[in-house]
N, C-alpha and C positions, 0 to 999 in steps of 0.2 A: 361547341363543347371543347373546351380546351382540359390538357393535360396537367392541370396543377396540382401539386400534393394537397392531401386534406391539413388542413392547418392542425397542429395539437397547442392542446392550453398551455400556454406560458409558463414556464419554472419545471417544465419534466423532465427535461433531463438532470435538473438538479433533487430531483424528488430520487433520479435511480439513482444518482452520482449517492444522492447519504444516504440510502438505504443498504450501497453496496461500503459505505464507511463502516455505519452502525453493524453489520455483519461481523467486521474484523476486529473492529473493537474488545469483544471478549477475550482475542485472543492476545492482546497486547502482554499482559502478565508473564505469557508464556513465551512471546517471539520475542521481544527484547531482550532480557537476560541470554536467550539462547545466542542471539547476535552479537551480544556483549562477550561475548564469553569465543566466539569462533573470532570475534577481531582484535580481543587478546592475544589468543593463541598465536594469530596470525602476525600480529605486533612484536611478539615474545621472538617467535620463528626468524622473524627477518632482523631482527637485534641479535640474536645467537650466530646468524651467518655472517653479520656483516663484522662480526668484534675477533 
C-alpha cells in the first residue's frame, strides 16, 4: 500500500478558480470607479508636486 494522493476529477481547480471569479463579479460596478477615481487622485497629487 503505497502513499498516493487520491486522484480528483480533472478541471477542479478550475471549477473553484470561477466560482471564486463569479463571486467578485457583482462587485465590479462598485470597485472600478472606486479605483479610478483613488488613481486620479493619486495622478493629480504627483502632477501638483512635481509642477
Amino acid at each position: 500500500m503505497s502513499n498516493t494522493p487520491t486522484p480528483v476529477e480533472p478541471g477542479h481547480d478550475a471549477i473553484v478558480e470561477k466560482d471564486a471569479v463569479e463571486s467578485i463579479v457583482p462587485l465590479m460596478p462598485i470597485v472600478l470607479p472606486v479605483v479610478g477615481a483613488v488613481l486620479m487622485l493619486l495622478l493629480a497629487s504627483i502632477a501638483v508636486y512635481m509642477a
